[in-house]
C-alpha positions in Angstrom: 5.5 6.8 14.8 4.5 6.3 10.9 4.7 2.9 8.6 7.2 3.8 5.8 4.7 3.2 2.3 6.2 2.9 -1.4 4.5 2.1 -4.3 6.3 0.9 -7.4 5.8 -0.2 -10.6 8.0 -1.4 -13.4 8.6 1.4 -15.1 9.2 3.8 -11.6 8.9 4.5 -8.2 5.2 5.8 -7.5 5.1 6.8 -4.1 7.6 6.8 -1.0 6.3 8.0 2.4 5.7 7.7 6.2 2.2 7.6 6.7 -0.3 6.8 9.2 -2.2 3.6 7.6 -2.8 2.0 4.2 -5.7 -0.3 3.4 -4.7 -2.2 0.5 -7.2 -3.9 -1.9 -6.0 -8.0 -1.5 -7.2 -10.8 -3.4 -8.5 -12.5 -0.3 -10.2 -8.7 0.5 -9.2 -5.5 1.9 -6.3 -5.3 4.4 -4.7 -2.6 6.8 -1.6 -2.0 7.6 -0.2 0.0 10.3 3.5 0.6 11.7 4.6 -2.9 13.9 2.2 -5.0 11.2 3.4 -8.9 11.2 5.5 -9.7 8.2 2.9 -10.3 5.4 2.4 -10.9 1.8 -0.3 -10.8 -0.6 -1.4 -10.2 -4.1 -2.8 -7.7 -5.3 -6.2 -7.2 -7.3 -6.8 -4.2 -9.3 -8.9 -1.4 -7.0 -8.2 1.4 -5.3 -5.2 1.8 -2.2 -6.6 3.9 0.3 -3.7 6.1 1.8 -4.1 7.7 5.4 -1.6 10.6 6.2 -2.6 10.6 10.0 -5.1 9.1 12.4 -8.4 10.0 11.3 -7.7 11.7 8.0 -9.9 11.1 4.8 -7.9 8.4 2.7 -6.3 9.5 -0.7 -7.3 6.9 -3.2 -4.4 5.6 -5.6 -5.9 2.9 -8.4 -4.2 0.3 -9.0 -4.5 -2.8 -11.3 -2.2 -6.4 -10.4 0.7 -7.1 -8.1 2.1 -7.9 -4.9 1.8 -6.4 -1.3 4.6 -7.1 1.3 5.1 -5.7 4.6 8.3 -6.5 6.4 10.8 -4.5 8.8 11.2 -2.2 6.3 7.4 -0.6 6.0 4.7 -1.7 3.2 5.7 -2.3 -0.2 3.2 -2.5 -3.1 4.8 -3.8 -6.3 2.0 -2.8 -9.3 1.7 -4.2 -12.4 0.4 -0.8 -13.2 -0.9 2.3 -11.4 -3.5 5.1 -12.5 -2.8 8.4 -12.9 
């Protein structure tokens, strides 16, 4: 079982895949999701997502600056004001 991840921005879509975990960098701190997470949201300060392909991989590391994080049925949704790279 893997949580569906996209990362957008306004200009594109970033990022769209199933992947293990995502720890995303929240105003109130750092958060994890996994697959079955409670329906969430939260904004988003500027730092680094930390992307897990499977269970004990080393996280890939996506900076990002501004936005909003939502998880719902659908997976985890991180709406960037703007993405690095």
């Amino acid at each position: 079982m893997a949580l569906h991840f996209e990362l957008v921005t306004p200009a594109r879509l970033v990022r769209s895949d199933d992947v293990y975990m995502v720890v995303v960098p929240g105003t109130e701190g750092e958060f994890g999701v996994l697959e079955g997470h409670a329906p969430f949201m939260s904004t988003v300060r500027d730092g680094a997502l930390k992307i897990y392909r499977t269970e004990g991989a080393a996280p890939e590391e996506i900076i990002v600056q501004g936005g909003f994080a939502e998880v719902g049925a659908n997976g985890l949704t991180v709406l960037a004001e703007h993405v690095e790279g």
